[in-house]
PyMOL Python script that loads the backbone (N, CA, C, O; Angstrom):
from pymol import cmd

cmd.read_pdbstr("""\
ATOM      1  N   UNK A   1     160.853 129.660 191.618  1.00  0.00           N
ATOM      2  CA  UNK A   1     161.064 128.293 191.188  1.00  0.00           C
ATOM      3  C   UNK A   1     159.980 127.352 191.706  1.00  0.00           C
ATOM      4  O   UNK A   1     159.943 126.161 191.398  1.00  0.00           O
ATOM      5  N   UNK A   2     159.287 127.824 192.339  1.00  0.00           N
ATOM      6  CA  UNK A   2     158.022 126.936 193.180  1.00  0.00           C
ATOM      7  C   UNK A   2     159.084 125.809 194.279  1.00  0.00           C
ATOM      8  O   UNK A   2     158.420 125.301 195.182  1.00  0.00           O
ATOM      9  N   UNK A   3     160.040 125.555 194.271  1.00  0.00           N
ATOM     10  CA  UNK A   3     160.232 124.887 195.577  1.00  0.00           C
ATOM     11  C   UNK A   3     159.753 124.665 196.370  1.00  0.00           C
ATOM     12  O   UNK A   3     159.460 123.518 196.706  1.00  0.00           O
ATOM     13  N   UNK A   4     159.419 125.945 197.131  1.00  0.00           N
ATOM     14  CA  UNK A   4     158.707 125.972 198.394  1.00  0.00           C
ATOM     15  C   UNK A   4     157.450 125.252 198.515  1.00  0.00           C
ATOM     16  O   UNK A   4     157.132 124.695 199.566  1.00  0.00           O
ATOM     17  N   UNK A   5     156.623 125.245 197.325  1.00  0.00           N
ATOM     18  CA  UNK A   5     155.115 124.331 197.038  1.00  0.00           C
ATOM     19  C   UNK A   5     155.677 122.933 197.320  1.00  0.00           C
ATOM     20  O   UNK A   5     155.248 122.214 198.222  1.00  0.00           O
ATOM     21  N   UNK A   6     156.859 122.540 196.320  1.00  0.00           N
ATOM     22  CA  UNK A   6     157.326 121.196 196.095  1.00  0.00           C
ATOM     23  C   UNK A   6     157.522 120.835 197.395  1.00  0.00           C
ATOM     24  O   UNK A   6     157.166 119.731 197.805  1.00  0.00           O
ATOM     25  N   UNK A   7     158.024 121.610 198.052  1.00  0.00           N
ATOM     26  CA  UNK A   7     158.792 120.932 200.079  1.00  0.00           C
ATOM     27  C   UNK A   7     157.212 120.849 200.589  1.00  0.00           C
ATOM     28  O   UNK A   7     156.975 119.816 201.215  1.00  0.00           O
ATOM     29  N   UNK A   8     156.046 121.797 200.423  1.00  0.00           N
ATOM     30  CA  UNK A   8     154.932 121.419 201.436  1.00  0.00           C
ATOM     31  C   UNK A   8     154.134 120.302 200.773  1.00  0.00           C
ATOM     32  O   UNK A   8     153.597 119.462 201.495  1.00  0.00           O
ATOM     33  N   UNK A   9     154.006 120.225 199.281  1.00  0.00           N
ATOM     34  CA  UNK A   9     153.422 118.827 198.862  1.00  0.00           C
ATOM     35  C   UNK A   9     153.726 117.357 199.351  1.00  0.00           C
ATOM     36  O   UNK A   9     152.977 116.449 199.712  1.00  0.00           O
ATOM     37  N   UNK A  10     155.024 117.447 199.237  1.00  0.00           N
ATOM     38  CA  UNK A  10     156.213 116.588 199.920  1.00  0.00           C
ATOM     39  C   UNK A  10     155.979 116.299 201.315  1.00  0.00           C
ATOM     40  O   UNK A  10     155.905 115.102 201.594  1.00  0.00           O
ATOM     41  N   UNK A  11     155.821 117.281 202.417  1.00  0.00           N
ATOM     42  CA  UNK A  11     155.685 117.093 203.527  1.00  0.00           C
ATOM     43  C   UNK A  11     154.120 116.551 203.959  1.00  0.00           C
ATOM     44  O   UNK A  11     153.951 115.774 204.898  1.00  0.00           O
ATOM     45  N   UNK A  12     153.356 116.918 203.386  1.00  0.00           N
ATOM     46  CA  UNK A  12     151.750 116.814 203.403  1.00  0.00           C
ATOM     47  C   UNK A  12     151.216 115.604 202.741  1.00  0.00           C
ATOM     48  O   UNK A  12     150.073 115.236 203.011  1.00  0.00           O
ATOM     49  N   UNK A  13     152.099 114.823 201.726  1.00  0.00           N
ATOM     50  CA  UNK A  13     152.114 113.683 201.146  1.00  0.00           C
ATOM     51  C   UNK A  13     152.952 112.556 201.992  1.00  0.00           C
ATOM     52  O   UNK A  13     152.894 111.350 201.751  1.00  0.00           O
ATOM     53  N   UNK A  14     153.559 113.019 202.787  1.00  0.00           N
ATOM     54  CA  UNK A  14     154.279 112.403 204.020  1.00  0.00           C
ATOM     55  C   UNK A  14     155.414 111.150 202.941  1.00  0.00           C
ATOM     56  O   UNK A  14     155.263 109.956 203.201  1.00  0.00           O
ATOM     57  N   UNK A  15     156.177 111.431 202.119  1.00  0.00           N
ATOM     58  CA  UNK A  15     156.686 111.476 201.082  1.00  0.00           C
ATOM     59  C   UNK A  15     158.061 110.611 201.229  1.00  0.00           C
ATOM     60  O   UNK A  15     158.680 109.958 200.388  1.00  0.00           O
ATOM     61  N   UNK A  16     158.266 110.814 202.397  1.00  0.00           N
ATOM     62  CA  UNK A  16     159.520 110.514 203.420  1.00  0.00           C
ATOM     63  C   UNK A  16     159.313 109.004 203.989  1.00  0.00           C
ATOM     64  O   UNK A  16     160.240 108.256 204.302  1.00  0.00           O
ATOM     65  N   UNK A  17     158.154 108.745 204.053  1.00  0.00           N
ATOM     66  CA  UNK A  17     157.811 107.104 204.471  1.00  0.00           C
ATOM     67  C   UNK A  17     157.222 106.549 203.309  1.00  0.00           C
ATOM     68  O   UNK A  17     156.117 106.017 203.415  1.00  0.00           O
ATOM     69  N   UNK A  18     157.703 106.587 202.399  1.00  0.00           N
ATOM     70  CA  UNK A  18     157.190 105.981 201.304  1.00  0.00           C
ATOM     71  C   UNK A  18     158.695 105.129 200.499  1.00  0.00           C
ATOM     72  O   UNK A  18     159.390 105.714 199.668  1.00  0.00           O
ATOM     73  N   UNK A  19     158.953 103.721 200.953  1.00  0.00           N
ATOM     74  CA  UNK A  19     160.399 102.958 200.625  1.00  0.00           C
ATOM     75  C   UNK A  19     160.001 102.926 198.979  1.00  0.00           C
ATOM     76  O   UNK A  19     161.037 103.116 198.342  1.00  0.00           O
ATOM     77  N   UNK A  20     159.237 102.809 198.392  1.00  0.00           N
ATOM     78  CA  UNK A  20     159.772 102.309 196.968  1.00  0.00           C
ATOM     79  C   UNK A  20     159.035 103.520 196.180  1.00  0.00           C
ATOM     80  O   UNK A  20     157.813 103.495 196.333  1.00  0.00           O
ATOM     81  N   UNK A  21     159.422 104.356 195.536  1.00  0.00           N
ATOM     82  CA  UNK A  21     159.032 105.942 194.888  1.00  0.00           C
ATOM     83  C   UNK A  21     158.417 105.606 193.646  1.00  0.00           C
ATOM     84  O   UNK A  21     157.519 106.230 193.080  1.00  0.00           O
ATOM     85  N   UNK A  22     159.005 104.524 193.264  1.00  0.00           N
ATOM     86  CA  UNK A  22     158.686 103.609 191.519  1.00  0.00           C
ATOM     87  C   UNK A  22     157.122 103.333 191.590  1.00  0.00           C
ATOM     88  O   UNK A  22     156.337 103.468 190.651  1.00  0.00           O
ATOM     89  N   UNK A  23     156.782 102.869 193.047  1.00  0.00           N
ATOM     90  CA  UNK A  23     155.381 102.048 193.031  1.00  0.00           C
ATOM     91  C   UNK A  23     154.240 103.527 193.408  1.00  0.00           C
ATOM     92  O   UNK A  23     153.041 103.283 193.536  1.00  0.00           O
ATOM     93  N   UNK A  24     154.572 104.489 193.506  1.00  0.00           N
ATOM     94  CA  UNK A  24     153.841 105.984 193.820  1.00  0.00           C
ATOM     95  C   UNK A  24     153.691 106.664 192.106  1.00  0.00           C
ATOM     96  O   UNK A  24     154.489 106.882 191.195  1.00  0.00           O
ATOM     97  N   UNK A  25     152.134 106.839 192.315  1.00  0.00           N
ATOM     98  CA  UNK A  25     151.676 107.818 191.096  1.00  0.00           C
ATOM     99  C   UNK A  25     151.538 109.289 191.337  1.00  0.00           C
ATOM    100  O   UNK A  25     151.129 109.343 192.497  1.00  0.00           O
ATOM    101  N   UNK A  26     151.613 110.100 191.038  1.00  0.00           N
ATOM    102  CA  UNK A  26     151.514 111.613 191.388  1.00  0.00           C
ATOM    103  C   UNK A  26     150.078 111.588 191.356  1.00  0.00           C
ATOM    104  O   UNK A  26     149.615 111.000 190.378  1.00  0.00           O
ATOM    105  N   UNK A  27     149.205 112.099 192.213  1.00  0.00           N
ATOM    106  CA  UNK A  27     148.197 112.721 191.785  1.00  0.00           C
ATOM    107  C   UNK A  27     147.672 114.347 191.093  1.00  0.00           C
ATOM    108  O   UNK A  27     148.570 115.144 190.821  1.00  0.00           O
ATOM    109  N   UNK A  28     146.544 114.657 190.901  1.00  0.00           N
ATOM    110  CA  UNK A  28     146.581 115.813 190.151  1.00  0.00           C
ATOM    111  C   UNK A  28     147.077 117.048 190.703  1.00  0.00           C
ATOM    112  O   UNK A  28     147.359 117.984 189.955  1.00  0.00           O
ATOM    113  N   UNK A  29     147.179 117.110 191.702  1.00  0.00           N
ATOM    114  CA  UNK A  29     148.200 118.316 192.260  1.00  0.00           C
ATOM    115  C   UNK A  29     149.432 117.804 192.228  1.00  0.00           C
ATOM    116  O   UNK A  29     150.173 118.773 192.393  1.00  0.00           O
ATOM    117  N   UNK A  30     149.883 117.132 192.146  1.00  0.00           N
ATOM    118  CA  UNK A  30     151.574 116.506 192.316  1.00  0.00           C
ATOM    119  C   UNK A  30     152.045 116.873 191.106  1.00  0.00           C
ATOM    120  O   UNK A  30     153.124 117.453 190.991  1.00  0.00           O
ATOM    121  N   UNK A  31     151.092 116.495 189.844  1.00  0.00           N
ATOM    122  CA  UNK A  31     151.321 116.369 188.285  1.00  0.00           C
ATOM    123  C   UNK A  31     151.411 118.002 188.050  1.00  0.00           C
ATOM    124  O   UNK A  31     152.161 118.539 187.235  1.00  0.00           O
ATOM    125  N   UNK A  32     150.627 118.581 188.804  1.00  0.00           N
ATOM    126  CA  UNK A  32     150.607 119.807 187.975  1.00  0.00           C
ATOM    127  C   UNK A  32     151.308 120.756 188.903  1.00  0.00           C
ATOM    128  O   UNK A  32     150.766 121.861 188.930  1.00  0.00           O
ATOM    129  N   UNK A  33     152.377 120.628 189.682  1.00  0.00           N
ATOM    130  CA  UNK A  33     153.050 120.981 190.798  1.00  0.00           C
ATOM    131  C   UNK A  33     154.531 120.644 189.945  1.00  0.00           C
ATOM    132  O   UNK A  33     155.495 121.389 190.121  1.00  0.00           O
ATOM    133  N   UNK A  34     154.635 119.279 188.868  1.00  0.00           N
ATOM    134  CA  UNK A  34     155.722 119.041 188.598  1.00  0.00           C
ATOM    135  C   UNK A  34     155.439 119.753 187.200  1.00  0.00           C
ATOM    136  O   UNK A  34     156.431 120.233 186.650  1.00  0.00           O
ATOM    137  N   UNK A  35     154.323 119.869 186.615  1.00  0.00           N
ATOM    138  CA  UNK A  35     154.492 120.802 185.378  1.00  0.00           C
ATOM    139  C   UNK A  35     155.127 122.286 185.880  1.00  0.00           C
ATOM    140  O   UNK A  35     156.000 122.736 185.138  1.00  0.00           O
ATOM    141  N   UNK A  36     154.784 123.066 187.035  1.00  0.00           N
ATOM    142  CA  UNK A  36     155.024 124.139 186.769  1.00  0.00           C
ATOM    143  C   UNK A  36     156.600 124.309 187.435  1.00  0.00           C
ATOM    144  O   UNK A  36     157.163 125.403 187.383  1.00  0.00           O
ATOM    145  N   UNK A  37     157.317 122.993 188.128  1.00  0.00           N
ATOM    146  CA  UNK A  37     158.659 122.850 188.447  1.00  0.00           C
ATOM    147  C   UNK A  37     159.383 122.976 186.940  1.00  0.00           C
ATOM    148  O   UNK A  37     160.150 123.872 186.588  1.00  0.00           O
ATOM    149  N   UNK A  38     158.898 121.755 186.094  1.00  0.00           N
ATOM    150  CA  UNK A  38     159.146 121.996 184.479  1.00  0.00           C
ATOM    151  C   UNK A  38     159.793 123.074 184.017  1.00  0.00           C
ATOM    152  O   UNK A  38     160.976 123.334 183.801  1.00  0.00           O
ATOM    153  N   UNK A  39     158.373 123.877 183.865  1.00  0.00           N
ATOM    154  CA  UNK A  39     158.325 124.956 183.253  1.00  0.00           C
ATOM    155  C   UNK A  39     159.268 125.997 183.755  1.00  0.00           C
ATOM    156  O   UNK A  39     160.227 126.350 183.069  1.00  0.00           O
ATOM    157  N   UNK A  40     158.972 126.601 185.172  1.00  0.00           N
ATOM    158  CA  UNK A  40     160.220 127.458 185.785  1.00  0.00           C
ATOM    159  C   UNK A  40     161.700 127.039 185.969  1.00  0.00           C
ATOM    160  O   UNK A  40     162.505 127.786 186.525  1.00  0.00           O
ATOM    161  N   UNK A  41     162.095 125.584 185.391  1.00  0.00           N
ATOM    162  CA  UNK A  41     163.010 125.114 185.354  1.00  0.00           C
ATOM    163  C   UNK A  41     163.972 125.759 184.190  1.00  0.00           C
ATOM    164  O   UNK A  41     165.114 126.217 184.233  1.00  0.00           O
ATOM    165  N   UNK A  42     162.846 125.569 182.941  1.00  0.00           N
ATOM    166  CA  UNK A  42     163.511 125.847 181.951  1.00  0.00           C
ATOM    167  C   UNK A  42     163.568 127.531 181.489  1.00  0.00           C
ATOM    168  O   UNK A  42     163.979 128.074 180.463  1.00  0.00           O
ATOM    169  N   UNK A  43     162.973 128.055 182.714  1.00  0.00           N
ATOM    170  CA  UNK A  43     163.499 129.737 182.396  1.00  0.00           C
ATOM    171  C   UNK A  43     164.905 129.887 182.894  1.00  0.00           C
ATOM    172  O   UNK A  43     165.263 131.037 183.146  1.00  0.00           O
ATOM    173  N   UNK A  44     165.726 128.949 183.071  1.00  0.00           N
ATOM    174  CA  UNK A  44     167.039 129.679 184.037  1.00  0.00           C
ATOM    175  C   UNK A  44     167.942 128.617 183.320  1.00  0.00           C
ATOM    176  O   UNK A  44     167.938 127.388 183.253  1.00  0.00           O
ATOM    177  N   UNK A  45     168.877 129.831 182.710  1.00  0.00           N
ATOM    178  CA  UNK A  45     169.987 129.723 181.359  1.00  0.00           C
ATOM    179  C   UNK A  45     171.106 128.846 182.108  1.00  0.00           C
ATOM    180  O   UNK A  45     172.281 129.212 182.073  1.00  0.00           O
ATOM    181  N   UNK A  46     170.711 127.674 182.789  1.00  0.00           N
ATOM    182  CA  UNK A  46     171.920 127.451 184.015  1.00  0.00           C
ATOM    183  C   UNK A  46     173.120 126.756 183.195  1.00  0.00           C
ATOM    184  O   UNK A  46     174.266 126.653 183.631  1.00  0.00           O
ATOM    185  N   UNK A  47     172.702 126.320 182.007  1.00  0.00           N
ATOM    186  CA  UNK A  47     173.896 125.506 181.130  1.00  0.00           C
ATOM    187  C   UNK A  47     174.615 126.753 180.843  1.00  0.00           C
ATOM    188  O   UNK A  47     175.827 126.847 181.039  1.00  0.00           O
ATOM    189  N   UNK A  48     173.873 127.744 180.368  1.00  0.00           N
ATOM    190  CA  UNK A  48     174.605 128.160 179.215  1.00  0.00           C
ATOM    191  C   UNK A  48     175.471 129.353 180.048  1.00  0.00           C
ATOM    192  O   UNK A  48     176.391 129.868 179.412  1.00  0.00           O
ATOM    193  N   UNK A  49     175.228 129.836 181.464  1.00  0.00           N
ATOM    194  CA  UNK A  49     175.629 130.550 181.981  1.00  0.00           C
ATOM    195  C   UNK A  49     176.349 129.353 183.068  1.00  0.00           C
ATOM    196  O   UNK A  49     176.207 129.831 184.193  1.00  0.00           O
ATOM    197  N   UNK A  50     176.968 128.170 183.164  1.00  0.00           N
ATOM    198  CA  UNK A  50     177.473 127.958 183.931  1.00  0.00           C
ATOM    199  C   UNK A  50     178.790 127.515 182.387  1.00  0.00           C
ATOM    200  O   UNK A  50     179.989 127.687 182.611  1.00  0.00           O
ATOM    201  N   UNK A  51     178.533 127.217 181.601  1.00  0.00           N
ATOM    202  CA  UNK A  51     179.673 127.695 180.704  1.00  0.00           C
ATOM    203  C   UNK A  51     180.043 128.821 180.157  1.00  0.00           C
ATOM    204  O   UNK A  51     181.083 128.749 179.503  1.00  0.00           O
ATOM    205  N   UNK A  52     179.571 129.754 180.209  1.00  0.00           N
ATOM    206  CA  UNK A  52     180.129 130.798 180.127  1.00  0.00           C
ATOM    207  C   UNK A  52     180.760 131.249 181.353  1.00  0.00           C
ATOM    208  O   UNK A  52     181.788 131.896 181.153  1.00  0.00           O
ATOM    209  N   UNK A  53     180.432 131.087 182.558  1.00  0.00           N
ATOM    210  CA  UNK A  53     181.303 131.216 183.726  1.00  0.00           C
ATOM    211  C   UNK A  53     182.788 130.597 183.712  1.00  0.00           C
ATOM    212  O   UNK A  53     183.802 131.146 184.142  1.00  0.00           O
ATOM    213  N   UNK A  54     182.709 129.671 183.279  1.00  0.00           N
ATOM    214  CA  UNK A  54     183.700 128.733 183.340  1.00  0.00           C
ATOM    215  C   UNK A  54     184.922 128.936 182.057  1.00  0.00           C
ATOM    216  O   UNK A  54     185.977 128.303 182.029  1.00  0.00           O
ATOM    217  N   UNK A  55     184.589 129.743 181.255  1.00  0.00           N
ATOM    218  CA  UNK A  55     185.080 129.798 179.989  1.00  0.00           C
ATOM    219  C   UNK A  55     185.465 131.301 180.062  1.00  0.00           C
ATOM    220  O   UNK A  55     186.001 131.883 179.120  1.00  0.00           O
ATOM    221  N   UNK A  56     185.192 131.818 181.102  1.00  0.00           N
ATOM    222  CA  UNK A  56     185.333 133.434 181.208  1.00  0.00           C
ATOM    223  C   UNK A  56     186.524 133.823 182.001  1.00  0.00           C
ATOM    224  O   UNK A  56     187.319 134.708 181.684  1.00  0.00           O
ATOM    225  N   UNK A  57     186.587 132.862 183.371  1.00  0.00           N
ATOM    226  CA  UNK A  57     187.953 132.693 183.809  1.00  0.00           C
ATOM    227  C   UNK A  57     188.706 131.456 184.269  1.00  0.00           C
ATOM    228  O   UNK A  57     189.526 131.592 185.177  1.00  0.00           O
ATOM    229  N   UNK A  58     188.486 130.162 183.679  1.00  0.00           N
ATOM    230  CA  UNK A  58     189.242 128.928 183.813  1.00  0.00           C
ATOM    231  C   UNK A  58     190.723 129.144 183.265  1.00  0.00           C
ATOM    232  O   UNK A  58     191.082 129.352 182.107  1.00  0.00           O
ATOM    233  N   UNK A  59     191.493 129.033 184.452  1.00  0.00           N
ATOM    234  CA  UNK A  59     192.838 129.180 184.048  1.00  0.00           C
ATOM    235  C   UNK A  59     193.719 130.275 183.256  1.00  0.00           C
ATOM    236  O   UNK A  59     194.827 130.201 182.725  1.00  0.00           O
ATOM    237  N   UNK A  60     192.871 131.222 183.377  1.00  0.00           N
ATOM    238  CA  UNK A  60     193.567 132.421 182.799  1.00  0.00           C
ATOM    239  C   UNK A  60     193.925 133.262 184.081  1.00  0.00           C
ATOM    240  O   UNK A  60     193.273 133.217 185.124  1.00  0.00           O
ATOM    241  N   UNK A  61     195.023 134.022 183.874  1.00  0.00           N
ATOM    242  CA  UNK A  61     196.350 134.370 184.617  1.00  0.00           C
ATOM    243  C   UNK A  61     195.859 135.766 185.021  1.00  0.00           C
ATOM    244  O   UNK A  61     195.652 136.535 184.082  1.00  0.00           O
ATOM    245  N   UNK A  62     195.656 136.181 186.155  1.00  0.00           N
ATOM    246  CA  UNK A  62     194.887 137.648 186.596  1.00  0.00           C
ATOM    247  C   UNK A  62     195.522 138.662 185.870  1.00  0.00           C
ATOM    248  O   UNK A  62     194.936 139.745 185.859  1.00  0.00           O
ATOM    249  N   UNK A  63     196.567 138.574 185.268  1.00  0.00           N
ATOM    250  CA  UNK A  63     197.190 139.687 184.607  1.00  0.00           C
ATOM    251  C   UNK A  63     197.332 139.837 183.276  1.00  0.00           C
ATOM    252  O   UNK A  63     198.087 140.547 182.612  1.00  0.00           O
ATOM    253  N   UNK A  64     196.151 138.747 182.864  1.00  0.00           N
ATOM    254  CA  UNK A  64     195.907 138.634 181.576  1.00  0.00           C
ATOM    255  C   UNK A  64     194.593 139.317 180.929  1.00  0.00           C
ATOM    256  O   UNK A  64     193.461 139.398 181.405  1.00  0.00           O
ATOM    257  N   UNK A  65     195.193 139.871 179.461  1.00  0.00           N
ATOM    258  CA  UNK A  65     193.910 140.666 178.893  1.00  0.00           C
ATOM    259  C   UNK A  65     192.473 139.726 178.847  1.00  0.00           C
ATOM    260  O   UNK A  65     191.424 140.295 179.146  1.00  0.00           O
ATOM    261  N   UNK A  66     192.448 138.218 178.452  1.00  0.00           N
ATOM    262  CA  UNK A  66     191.439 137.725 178.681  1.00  0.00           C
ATOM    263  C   UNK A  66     190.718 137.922 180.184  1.00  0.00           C
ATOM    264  O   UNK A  66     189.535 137.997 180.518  1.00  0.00           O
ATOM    265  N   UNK A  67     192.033 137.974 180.969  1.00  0.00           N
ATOM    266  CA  UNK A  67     190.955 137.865 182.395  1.00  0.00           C
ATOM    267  C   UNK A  67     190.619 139.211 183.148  1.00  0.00           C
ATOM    268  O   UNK A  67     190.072 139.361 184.241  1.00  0.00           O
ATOM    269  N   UNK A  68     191.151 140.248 182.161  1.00  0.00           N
ATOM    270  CA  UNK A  68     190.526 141.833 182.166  1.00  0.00           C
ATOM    271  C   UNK A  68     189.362 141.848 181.645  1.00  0.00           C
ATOM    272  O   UNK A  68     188.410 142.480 182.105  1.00  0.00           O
ATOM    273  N   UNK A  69     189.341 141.055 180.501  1.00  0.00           N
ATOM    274  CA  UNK A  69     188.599 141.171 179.925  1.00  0.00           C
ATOM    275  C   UNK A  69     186.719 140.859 180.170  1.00  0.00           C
ATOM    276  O   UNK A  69     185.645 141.331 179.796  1.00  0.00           O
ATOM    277  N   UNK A  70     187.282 139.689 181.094  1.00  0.00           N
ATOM    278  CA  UNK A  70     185.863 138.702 181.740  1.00  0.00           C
ATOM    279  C   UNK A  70     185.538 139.679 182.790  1.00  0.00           C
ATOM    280  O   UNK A  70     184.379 139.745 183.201  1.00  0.00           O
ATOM    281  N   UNK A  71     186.554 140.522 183.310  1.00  0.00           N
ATOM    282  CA  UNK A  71     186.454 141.178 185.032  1.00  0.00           C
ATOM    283  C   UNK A  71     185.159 142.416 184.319  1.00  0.00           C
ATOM    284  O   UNK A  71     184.016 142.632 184.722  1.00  0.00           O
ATOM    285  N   UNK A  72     185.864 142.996 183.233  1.00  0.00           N
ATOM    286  CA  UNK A  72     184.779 144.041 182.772  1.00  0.00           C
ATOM    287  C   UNK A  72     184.015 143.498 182.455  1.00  0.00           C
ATOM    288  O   UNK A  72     183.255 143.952 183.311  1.00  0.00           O
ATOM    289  N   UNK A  73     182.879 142.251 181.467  1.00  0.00           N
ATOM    290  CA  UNK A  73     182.207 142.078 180.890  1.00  0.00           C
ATOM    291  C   UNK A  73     181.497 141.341 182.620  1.00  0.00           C
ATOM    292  O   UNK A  73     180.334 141.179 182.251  1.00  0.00           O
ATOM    293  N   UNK A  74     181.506 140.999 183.673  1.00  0.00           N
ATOM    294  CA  UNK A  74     180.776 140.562 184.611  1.00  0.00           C
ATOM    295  C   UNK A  74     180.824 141.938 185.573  1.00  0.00           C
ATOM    296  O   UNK A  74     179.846 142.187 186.277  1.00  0.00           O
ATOM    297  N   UNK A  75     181.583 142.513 185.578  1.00  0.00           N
ATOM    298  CA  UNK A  75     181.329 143.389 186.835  1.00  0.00           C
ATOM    299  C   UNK A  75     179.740 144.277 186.701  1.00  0.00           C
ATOM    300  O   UNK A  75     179.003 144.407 187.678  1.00  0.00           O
ATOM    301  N   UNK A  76     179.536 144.611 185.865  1.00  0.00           N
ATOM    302  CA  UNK A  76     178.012 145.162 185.716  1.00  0.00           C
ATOM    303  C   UNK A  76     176.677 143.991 186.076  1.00  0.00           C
ATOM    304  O   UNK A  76     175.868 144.013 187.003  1.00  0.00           O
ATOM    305  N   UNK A  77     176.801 143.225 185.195  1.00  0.00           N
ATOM    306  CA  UNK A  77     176.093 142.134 185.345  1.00  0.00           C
ATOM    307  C   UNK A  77     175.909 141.319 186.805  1.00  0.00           C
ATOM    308  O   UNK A  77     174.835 141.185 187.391  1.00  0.00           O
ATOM    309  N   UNK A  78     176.967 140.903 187.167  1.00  0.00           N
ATOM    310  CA  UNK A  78     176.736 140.214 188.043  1.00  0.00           C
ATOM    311  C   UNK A  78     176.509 140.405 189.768  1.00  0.00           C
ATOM    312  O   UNK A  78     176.285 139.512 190.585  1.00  0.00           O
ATOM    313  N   UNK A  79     176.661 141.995 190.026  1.00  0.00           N
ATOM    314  CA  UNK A  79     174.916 142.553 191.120  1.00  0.00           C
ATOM    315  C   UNK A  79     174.300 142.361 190.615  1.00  0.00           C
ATOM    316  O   UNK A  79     173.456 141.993 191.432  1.00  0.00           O
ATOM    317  N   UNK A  80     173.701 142.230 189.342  1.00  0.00           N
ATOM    318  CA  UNK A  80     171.935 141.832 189.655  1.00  0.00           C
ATOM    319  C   UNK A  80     171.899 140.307 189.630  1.00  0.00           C
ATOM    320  O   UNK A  80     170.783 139.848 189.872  1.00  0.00           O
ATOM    321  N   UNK A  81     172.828 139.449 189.402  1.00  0.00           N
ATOM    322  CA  UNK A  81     172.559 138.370 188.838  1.00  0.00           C
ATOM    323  C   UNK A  81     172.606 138.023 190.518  1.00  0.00           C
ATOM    324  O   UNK A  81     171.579 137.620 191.064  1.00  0.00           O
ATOM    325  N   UNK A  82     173.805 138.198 191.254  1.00  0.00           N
ATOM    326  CA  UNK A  82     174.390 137.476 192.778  1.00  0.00           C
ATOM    327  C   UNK A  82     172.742 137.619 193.549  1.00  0.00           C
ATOM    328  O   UNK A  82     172.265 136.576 193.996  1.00  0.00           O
ATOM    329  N   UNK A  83     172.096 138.650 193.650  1.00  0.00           N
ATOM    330  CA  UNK A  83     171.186 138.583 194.803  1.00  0.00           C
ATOM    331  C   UNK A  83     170.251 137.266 194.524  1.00  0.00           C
ATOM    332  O   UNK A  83     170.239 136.552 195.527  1.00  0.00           O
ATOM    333  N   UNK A  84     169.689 136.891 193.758  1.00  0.00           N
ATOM    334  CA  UNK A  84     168.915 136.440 192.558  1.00  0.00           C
ATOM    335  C   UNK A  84     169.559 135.003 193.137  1.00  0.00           C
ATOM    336  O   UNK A  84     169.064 134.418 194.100  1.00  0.00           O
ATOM    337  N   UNK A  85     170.627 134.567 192.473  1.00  0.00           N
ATOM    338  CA  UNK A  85     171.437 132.974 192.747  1.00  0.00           C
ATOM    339  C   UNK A  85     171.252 133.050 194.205  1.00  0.00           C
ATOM    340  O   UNK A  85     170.731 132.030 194.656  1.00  0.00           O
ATOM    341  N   UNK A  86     171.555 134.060 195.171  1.00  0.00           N
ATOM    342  CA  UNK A  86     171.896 133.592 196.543  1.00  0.00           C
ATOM    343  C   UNK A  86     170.462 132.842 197.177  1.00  0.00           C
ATOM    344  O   UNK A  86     170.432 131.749 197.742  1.00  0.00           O
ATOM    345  N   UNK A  87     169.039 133.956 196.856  1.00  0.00           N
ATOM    346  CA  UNK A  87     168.187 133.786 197.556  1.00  0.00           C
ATOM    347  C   UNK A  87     167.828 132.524 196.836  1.00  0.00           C
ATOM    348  O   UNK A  87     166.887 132.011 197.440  1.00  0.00           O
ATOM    349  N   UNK A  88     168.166 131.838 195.844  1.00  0.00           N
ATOM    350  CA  UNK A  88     167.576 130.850 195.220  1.00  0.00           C
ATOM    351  C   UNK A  88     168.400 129.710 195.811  1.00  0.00           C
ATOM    352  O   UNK A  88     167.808 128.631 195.818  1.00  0.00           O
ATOM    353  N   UNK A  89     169.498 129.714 196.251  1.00  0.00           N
ATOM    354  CA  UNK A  89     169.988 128.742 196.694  1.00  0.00           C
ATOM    355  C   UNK A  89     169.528 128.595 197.756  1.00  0.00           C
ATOM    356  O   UNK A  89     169.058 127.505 198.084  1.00  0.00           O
ATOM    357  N   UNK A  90     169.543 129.856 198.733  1.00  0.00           N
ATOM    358  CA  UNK A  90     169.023 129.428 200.119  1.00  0.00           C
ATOM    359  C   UNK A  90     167.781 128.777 200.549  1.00  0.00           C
ATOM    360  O   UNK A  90     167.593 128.533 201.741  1.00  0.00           O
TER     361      UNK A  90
END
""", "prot")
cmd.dss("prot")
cmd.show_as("cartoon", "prot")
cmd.util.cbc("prot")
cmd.orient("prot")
């Protein structure tokens, strides 16, 4: 996700003492630091897989065929997906 670039630009731009953010222009590493935030932003399905999460088991009853149903269609999938979300959150 480039984060990690974004936190040392940030820190090295001393980013943190700067009161009004409106009156700051990016310069050409900033600009092209936020293009490639952009860009790796929009590789990760987070809408469409945070509704489908939500639509897979919201309120359905553990002893229900829908929520058999979600248990099989994620149990494969989601080891590869968990390592992936964790280290990205952290």
């Amino acid at each position: 996700m480039a984060l990690d670039k974004a936190q040392d630009y940030l820190v090295r731009k001393r980013i943190h003492q700067v009161q009004d953010w409106g009156s700051v222009e990016l310069d050409a590493e900033g600009q092209e630091l936020q293009a490639l935030l952009e860009e790796r932003q929009t590789c990760l399905p987070l809408r469409a897989t945070k509704s489908f999460l939500t639509y897979s088991v919201e309120k359905l009853d553990k002893k229900s065929a829908s929520y058999q149903a979600s248990c099989s269609l994620w149990q494969d999938g989601l080891p590869l997906i968990l390592p992936d979300l964790l280290q990205f959150l952290r």
